[in-house]
C-alpha positions as CSV (number, residue, x, y, z in Angstrom):
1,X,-30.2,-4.0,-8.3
2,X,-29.0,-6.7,-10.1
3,X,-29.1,-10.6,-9.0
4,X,-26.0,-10.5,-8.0
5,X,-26.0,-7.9,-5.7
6,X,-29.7,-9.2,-4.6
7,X,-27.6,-12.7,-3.6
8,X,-24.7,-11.0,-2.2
9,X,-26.8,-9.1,0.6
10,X,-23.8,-7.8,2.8
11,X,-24.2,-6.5,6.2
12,X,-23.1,-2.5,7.1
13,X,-21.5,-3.8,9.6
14,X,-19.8,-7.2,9.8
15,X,-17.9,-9.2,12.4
16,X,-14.8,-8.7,10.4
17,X,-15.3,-4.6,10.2
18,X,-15.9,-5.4,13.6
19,X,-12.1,-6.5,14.0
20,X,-11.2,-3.9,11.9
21,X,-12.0,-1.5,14.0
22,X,-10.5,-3.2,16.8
23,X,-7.0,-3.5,15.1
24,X,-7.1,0.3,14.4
25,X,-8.4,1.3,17.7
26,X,-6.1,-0.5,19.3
27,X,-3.0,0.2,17.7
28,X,-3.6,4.1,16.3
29,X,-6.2,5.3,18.4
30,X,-6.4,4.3,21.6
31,X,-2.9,6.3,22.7
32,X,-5.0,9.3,21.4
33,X,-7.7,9.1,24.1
34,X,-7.1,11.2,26.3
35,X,-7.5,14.1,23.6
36,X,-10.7,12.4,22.0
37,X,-12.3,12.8,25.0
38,X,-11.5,16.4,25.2
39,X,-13.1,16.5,21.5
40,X,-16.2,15.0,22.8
41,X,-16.6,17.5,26.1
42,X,-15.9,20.0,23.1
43,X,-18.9,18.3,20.8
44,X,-20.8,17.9,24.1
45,X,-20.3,22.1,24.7
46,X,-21.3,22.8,20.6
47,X,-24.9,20.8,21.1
48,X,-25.8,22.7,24.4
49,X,-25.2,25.7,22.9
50,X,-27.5,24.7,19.7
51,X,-30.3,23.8,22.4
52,X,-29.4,27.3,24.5
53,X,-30.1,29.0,21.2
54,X,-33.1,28.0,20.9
55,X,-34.3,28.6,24.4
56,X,-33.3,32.3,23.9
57,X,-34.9,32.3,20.7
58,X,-38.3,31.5,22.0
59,X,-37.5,34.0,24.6
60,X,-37.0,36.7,22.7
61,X,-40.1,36.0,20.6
62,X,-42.0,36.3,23.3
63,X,-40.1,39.5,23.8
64,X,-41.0,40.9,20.1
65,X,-44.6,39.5,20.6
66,X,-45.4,40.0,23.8
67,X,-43.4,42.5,26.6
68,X,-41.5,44.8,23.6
69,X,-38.9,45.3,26.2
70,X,-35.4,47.0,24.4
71,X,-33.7,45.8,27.1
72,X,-34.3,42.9,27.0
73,X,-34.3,42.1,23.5
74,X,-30.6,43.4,23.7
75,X,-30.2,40.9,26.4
76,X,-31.3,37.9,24.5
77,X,-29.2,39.1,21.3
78,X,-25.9,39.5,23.9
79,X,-26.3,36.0,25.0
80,X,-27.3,34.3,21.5
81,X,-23.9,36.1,20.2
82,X,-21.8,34.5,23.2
83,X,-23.0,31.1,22.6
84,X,-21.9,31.5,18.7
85,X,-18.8,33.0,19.9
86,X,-18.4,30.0,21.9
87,X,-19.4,27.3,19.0
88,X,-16.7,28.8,16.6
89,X,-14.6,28.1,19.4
90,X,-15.3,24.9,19.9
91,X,-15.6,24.5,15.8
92,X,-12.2,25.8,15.2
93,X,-10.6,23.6,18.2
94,X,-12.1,20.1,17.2
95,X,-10.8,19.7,13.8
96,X,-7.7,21.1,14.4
97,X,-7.2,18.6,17.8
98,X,-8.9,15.8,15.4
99,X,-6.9,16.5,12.2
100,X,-3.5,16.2,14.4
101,X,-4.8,13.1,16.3
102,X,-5.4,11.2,13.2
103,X,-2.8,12.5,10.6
104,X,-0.7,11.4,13.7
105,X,-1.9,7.6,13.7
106,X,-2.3,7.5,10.0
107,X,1.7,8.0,10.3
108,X,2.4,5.3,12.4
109,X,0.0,2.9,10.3
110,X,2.2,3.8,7.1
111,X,5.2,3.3,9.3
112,X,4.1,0.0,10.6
113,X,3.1,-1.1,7.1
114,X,6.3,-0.1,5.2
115,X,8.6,-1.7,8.2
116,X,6.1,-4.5,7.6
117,X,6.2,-4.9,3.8
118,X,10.2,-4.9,3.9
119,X,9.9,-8.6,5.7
120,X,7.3,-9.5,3.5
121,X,8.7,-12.5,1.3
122,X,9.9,-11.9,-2.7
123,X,6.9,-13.8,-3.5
124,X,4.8,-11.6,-2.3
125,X,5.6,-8.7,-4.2
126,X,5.4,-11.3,-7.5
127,X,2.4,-11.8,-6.8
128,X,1.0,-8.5,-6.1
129,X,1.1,-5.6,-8.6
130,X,2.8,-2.3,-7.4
131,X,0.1,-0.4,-7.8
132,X,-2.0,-2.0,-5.2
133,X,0.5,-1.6,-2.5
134,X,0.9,2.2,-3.5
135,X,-2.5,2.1,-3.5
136,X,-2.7,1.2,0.1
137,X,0.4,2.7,1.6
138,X,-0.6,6.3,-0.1
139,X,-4.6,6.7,-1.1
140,X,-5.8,4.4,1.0
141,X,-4.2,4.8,4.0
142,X,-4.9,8.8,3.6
143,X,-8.9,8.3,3.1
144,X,-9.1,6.7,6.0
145,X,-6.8,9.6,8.3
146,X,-10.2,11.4,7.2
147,X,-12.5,9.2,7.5
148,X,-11.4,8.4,11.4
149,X,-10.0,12.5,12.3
150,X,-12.6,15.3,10.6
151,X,-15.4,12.9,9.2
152,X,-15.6,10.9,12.3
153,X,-15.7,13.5,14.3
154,X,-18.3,15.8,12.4
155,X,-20.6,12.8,12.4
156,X,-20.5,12.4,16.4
157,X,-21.1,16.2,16.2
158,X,-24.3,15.6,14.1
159,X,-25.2,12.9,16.3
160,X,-24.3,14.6,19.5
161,X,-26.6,17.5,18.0
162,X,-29.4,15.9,16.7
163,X,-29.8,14.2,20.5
164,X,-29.7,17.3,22.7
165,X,-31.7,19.5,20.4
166,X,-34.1,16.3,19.8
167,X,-34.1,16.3,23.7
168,X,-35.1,19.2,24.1
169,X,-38.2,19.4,21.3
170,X,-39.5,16.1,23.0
171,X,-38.9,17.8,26.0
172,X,-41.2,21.1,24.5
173,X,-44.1,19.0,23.0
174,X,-43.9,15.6,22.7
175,X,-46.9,15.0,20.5
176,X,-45.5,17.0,17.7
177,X,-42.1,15.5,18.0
178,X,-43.9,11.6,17.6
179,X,-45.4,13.4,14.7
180,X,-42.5,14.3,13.2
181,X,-40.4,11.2,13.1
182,X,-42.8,8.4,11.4
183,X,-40.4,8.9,8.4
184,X,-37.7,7.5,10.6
185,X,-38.4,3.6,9.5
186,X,-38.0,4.6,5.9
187,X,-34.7,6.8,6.5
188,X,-33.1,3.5,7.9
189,X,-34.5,1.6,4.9
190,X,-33.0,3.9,2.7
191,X,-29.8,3.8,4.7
192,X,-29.4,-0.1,4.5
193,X,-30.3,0.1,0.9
194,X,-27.6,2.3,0.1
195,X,-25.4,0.8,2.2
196,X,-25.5,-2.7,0.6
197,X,-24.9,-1.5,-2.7
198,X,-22.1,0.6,-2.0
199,X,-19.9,-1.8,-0.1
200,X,-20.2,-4.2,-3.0
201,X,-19.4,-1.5,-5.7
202,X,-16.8,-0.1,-3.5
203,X,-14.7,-3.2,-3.1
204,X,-14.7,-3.5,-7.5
205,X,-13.9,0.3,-7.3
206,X,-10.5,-0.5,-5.2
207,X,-9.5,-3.8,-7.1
208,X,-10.0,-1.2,-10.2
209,X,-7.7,1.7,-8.9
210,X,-5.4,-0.6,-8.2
211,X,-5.5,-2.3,-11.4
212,X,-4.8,1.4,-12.8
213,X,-2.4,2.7,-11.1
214,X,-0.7,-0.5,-11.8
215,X,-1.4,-0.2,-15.8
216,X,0.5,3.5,-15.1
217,X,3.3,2.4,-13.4
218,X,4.1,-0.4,-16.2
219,X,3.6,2.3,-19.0
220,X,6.1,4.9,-17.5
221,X,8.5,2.1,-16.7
222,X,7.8,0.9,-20.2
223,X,7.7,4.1,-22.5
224,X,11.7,3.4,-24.1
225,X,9.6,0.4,-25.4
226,X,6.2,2.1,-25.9
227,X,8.1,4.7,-28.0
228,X,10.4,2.6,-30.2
229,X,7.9,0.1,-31.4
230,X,5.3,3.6,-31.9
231,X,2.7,1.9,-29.5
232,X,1.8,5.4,-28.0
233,X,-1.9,4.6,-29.2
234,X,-1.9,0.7,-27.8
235,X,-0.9,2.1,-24.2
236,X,-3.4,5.3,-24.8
237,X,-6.0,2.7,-25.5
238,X,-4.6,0.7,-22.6
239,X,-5.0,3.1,-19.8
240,X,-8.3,5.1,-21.3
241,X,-10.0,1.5,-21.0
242,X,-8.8,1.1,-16.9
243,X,-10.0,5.1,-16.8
244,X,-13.2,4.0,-18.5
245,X,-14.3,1.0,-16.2
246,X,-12.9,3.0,-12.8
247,X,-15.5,6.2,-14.3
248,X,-18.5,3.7,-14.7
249,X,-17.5,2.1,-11.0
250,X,-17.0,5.3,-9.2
251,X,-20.8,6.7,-10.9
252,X,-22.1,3.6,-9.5
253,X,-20.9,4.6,-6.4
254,X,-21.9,8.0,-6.0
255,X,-25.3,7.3,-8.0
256,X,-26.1,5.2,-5.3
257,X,-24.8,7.1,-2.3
258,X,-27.1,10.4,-4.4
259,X,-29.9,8.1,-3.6
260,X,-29.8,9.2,0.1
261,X,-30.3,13.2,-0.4
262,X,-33.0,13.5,-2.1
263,X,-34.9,10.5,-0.2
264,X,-33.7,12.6,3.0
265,X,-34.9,16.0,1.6
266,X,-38.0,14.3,0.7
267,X,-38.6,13.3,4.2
268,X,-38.2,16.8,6.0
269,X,-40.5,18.3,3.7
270,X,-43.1,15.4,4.4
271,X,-41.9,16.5,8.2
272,X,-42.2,20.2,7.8
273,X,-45.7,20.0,6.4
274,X,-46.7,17.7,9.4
275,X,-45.0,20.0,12.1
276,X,-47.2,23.4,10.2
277,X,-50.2,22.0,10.0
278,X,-50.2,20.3,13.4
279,X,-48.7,23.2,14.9
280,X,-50.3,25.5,13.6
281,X,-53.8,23.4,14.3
282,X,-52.5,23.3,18.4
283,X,-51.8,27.2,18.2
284,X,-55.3,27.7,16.8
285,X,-57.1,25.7,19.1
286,X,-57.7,26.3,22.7
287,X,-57.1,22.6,23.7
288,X,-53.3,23.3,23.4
289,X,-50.8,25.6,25.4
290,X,-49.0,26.3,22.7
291,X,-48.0,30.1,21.3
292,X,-46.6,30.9,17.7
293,X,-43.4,31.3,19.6
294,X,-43.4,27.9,20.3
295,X,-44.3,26.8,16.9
296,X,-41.7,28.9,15.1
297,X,-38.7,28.0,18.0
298,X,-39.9,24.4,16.7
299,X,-39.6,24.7,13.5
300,X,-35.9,26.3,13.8
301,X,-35.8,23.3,16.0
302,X,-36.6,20.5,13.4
303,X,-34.3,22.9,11.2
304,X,-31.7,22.0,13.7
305,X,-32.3,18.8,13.8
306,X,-32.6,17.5,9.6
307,X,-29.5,19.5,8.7
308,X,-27.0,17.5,10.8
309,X,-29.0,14.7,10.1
310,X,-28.8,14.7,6.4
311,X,-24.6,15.3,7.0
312,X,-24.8,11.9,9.5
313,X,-26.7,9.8,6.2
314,X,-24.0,11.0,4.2
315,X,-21.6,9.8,6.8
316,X,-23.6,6.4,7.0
317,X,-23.8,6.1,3.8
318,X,-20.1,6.5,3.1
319,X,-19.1,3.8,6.1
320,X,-19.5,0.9,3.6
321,X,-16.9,2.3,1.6
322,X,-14.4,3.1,4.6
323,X,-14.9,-0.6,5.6
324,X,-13.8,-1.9,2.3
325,X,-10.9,0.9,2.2
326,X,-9.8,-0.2,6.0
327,X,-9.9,-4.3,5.4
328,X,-7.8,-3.6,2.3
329,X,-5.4,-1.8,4.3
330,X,-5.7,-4.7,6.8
331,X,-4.8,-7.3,4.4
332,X,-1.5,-6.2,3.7
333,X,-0.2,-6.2,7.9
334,X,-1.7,-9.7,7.9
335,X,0.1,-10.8,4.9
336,X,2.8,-13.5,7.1
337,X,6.0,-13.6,5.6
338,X,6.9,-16.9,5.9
339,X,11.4,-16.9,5.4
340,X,12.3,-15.5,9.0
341,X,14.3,-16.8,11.3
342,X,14.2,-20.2,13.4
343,X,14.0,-20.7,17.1
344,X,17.9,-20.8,17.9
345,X,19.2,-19.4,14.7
346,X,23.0,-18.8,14.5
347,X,24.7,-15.9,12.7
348,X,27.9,-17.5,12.4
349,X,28.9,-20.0,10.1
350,X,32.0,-21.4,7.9
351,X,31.5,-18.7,4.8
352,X,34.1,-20.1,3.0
353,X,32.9,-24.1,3.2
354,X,31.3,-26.1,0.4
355,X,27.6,-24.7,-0.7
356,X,25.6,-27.8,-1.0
357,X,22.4,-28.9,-2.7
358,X,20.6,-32.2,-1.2
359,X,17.5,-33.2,-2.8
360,X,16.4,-30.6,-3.3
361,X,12.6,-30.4,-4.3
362,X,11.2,-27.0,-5.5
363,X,8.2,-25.5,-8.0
364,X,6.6,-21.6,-8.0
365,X,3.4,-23.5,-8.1
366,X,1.9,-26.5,-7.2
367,X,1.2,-28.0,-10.7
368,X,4.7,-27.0,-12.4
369,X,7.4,-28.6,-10.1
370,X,11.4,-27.0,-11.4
371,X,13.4,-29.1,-9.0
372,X,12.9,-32.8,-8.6
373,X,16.1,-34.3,-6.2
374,X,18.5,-31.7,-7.6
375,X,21.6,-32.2,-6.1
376,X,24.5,-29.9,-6.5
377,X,28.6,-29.2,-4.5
378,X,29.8,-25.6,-5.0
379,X,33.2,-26.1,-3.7
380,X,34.6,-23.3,-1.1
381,X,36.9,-20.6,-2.7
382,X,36.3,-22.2,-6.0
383,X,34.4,-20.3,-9.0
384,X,31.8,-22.5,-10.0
385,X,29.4,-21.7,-13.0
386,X,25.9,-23.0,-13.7
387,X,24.7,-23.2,-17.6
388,X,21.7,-24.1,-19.5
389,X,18.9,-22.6,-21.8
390,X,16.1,-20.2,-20.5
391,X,14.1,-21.8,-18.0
392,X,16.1,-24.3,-16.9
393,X,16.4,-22.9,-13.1
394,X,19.7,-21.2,-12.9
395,X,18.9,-17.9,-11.6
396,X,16.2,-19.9,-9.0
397,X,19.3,-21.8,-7.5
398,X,20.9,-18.3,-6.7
399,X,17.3,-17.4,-4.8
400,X,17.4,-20.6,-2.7
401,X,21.2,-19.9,-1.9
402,X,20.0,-16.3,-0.4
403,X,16.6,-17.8,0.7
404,X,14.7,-15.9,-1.5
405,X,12.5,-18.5,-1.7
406,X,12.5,-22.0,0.6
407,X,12.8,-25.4,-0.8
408,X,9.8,-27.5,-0.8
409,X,12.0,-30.4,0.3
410,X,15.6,-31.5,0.2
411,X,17.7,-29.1,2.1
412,X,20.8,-26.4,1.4
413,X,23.9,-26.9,3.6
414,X,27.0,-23.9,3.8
415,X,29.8,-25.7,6.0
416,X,27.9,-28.4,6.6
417,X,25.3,-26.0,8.4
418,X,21.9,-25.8,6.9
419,X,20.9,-22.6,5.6
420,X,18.0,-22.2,7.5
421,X,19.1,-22.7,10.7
422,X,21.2,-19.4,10.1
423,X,20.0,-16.1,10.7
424,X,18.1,-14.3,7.2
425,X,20.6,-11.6,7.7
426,X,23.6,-12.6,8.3
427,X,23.2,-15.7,5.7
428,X,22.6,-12.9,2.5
429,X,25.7,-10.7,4.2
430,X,27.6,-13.1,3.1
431,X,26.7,-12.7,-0.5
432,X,27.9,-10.4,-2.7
433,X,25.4,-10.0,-5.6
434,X,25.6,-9.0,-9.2
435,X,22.3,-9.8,-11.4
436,X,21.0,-9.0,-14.3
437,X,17.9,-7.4,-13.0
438,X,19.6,-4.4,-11.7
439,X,17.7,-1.7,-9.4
440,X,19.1,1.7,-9.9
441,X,17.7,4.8,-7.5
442,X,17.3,8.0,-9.0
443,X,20.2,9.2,-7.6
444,X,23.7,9.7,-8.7
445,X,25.7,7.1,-9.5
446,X,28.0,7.6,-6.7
447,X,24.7,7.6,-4.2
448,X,23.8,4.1,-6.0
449,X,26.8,2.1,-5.3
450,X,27.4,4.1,-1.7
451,X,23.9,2.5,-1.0
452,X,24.9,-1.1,-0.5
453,X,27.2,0.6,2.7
454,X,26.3,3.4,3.8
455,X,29.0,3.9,6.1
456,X,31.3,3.6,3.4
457,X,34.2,5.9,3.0
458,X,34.7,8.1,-0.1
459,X,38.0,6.7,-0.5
460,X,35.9,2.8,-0.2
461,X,33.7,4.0,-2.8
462,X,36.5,5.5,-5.2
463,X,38.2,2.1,-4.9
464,X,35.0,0.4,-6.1
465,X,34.0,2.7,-9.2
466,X,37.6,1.9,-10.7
467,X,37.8,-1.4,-10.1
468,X,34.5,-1.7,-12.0
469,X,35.6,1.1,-14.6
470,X,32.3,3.1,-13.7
471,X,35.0,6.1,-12.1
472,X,35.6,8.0,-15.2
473,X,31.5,8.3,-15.8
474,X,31.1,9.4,-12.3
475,X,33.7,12.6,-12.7
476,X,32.0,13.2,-16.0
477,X,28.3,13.2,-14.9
478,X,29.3,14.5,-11.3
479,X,26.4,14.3,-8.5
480,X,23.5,14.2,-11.4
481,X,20.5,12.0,-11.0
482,X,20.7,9.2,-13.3
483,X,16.8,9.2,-13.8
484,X,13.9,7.2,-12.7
485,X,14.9,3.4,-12.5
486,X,18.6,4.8,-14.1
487,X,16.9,5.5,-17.0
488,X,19.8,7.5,-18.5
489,X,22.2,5.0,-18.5
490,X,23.4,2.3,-21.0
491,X,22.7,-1.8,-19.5
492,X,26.7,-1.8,-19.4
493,X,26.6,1.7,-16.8
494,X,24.2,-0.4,-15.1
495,X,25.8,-3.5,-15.1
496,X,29.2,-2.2,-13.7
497,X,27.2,0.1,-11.1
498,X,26.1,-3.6,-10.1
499,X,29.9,-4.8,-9.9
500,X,30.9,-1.8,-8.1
501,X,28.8,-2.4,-5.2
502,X,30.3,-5.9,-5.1
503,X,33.3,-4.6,-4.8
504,X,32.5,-2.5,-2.0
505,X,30.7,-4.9,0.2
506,X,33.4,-7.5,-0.4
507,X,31.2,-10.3,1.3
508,X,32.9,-13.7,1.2
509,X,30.5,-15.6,-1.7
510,X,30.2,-14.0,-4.5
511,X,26.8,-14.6,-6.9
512,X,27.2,-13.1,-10.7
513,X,24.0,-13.8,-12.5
514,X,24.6,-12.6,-16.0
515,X,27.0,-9.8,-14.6
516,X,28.6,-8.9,-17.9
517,X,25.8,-9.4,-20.2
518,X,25.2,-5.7,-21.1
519,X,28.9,-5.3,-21.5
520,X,30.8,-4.9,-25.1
521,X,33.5,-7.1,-25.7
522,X,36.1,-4.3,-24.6
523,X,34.7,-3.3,-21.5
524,X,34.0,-7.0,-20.5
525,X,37.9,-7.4,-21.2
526,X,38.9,-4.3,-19.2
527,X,36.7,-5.5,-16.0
528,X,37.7,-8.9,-16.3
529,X,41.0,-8.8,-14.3
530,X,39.0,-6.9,-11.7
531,X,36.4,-9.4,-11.1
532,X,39.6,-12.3,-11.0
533,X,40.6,-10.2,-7.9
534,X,37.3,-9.8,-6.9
535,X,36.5,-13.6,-6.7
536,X,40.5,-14.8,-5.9
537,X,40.0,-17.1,-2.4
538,X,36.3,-16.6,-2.5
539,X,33.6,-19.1,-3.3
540,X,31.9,-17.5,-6.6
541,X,28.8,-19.0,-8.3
542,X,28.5,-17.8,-11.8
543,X,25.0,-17.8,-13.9
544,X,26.7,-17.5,-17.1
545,X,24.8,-17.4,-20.9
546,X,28.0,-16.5,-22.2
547,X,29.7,-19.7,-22.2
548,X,33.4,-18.5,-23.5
549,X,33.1,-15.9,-20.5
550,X,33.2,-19.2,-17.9
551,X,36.0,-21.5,-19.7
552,X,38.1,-20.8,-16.7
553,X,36.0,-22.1,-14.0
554,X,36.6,-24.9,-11.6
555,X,33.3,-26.6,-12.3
556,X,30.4,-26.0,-14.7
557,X,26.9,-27.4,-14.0
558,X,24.4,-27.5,-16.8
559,X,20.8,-27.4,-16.3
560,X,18.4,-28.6,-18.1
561,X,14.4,-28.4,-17.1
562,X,15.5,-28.4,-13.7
563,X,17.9,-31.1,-13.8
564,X,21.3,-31.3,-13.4
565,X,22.8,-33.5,-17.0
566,X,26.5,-32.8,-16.7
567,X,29.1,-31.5,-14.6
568,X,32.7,-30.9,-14.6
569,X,35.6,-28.4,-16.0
570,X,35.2,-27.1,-19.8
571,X,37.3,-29.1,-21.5
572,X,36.0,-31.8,-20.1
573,X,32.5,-31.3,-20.7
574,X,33.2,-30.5,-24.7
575,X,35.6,-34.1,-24.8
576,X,31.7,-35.7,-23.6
577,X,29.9,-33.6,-26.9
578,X,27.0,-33.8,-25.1
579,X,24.3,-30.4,-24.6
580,X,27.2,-28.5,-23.0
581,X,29.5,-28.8,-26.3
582,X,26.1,-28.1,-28.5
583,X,25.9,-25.0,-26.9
584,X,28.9,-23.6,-26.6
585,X,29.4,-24.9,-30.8
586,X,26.4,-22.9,-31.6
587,X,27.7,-19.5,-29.5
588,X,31.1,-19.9,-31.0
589,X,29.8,-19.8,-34.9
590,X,27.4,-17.0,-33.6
591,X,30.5,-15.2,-32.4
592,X,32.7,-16.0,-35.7
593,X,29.7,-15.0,-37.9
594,X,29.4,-11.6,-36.1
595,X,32.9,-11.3,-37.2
């Protein structure tokens, strides 16, 4: 053991597995408890029938070795076949009852956590690699379905058999049963050794699957790249290093749980010898009532008894693990999100009145503040564009506009009415969003803009696709999937799948954060007209790097580092030759060079 894991002594069972269990028992598996009872009186029924058996063993011994009777040999055979007719029963009943109970609750977890993830705040998920939460919502989440349905519910059947059948050997000679369980302290040594080491191995052995799956999910996603800058043997190395430290954990793990086995099968024999000798020393001598069909029913007995015992170490020794696997699981229902709704929130507000930014203070982290007192008007039905060079926190006004994120101070009136005294919902249906970050579905493209509403009409959607020239590419590629993460289709497909769903939820503000970036010159022409109708009487709020694609608005803002340095119409802002004119200088020789 190293010194670290020395230090790090952690207990099988802690006050927060404690609450663990609590939160699953109360929410998944209490409902079920009528039926887990029934498995028990099942369990109960399979560990009588273990300790009949070996009553009508010993009696028909004594029927071989003593009487010779036929008949009632046959007897004893006819019941011991019963009482094994009875156990498959029972074994073919309990799993299935179990396996239903908790592939059942394991359901509602993933429900609960997936209805709970979808309020979870943007930051969250930026913080948080997606292979950890599809570690949790799909491996996770399973492991445990076993570990509380068939595992649990074999292990109560070990327990429930080691008892009676333990019972009843204490019962049949006590003195050879004390015999026979002085290992006992060093099983439970071995148990809490085990134990220790395997919850601390266990929790690096999730942190590293996650990891992994994560490292997957960013190479698929990334393989256009991968393949045209020939880094197929980076990314190999990539994942075979993740593969290579998630094989070293995982042998830790199961080298250590191995530990219990042999240490287990070490102690029956240790057992067995004491239960021969001593037996067969009280059968000998003439100071004991004991027969050799006592002896051997005892053996079968101890048999009985070190079989299921062995399956409930393994079942101890795995517990650690499940602990780690359940918290994990945990963690992500207690994850608060903390945008919801106010005490007394309103839904209805003056969409079309001035956006305004007061003061406001804002930073992703503590030691890198963006926003210092910005203060910005977006005047209602007006298009108004925001400028500036990477960085300089134009796409973050757009997220405090649709409370992606919360100020740190200042505030964000629409109409005069602060945005977060509004209701979450209704405040982003009145948005209307094209960015440059768009998220395509493997669907068609028709299913991809539909998906924005639903309840849209076909005629609706028609309407949309030409006003955002995306029709003709629907009729050519029909109901086709456009790939994972629309991997088959050019930026500009993208981009004007984006537009189209604007079009269709025609919400009264309209946000267009780099909308026609991916677009060519000639398609940005053609949709031009249609985004003039789309924004005419609306307030729009363009994110613009193009700068000749926002001459026409009412009022540009530059940023710069997070502060506003000039304001007003484009002509205006090129008479002050200031950072807006150097900018839009540099684009147009870019533009007259490309020429």
């Amino acid at each position: 053991m190293s010194k670290t894991e020395k230090s790090e002594r952690i207990p099988l069972y802690s006050e927060r597995d404690r609450d663990n269990l609590r939160w699953l028992w109360s929410r998944y598996l209490r409902k079920k408890a009528p039926w887990l009872l029934v498995v028990l009186g099942m369990i109960l029924v399979q560990g009588v029938v273990y300790q009949q058996f070996l009553s009508m063993t010993e009696s028909g011994l004594r029927v071989i070795f003593e009487s010779g009777s036929v008949a009632d040999l046959v007897q004893v055979c006819i019941v011991v076949f019963v009482l094994f007719a009875v156990r498959g029963l029972m074994s073919y009943l309990v799993p299935r009852i179990t396996i239903w109970a908790s592939n059942d609750a394991i359901f509602h977890m993933r429900r609960d956590l997936i209805d709970h993830m979808m309020r979870l705040d943007l930051a969250y998920f930026e913080r948080t690699k997606s292979g950890e939460i599809i570690q949790r919502l799909v491996t996770q989440t399973q492991a445990l379905g076993v570990f509380v349905g068939q595992a649990t519910a074999n292990a109560v059947r070990d327990a429930v058999t080691v008892i009676i059948v333990s019972g009843y050997l204490i019962w049949k000679n006590p003195i050879l049963f004390a015999t026979a369980v002085v290992v006992l302290p060093f099983i439970i040594w071995v148990m809490n050794y085990v134990s220790n080491r395997v919850k601390i191995v266990q929790g690096e052995a999730e942190t590293a699957l996650g990891e992994y799956m994560n490292d997957i999910d960013e190479a698929v996603f990334g393989m256009r790249t991968v393949k045209i800058a020939s880094q197929e043997e980076v990314e190999t190395s990539r994942l075979m290093g993740g593969t290579s430290a998630l094989r070293d954990l995982m042998n830790r793990v199961q080298i250590t749980q191995a530990l219990t086995m042999p240490s287990i099968d070490l102690s029956s024999a240790f057992v067995y010898v004491l239960v021969i000798g001593g037996g067969g020393y009280m059968v000998i001598s003439p100071e004991f009532d004991v027969d050799g069909a006592s002896i051997i029913t005892f053996l079968l007995g101890m048999v009985m008894v070190f079989d299921p015992a062995r399956l409930l170490a393994m079942f101890i020794g795995s517990l650690p693990s499940h602990f780690v696997i359940l918290d994990r699981v945990r963690r992500l229902h207690d994850e608060t999100p903390s945008i919801t709704d106010k005490e007394g929130a309103v839904a209805e507000f003056d969409t079309g009145g001035d956006i305004v930014l007061e003061d406001v203070h804002f930073s992703y982290s503590e030691d890198q503040p963006l926003f210092h007192g910005l203060d910005m008007t977006f005047k209602g039905g007006e298009v108004s564009a925001i400028v500036g060079s990477t960085g300089s926190g134009k796409t973050t006004v757009l997220s405090l506009l649709t409370r992606l994120y919360d100020t740190k101070g200042g505030r964000i009136t629409i109409g005069g009415q602060p945005i977060d005294e509004l209701q979450v919902k209704a405040l982003r249906s009145a948005y209307s969003v094209v960015a440059q970050d768009i998220v395509i579905f493997n669907n068609s493209i028709w299913e991809n803009i539909r998906y924005v509403r639903p309840d849209a009409t076909d005629e609706e959607v028609w309407q949309a696709a030409e006003k955002a020239e995306i029709a003709d590419v629907i009729r050519r590629r029909g109901g086709a999937a456009v790939g994972p993460k629309g991997a088959q289709l050019s930026g500009g497909q993208k981009q004007r799948i984006a537009i189209a769903r604007a079009f269709l939820t025609d919400a009264p503000i309209i946000l267009l954060d780099e909308a026609t970036s991916a677009l060519d010159q000639a398609t940005e022409a053609r949709i031009k007209s249609a985004l003039d109708r789309l924004t005419k009487g609306k307030t729009c709020i363009v994110v613009a790097h193009r700068l000749s694609s926002i001459a026409d608005a009412d009022r540009i803002f530059v940023l710069e580092a997070g502060q506003l340095v000039e304001e007003g119409t484009h002509e205006t802002l090129l008479k002050q030759n200031r950072l807006y004119a150097q900018l839009y200088s540099a684009q147009k020789q870019g533009y007259d060079k490309d020429r």
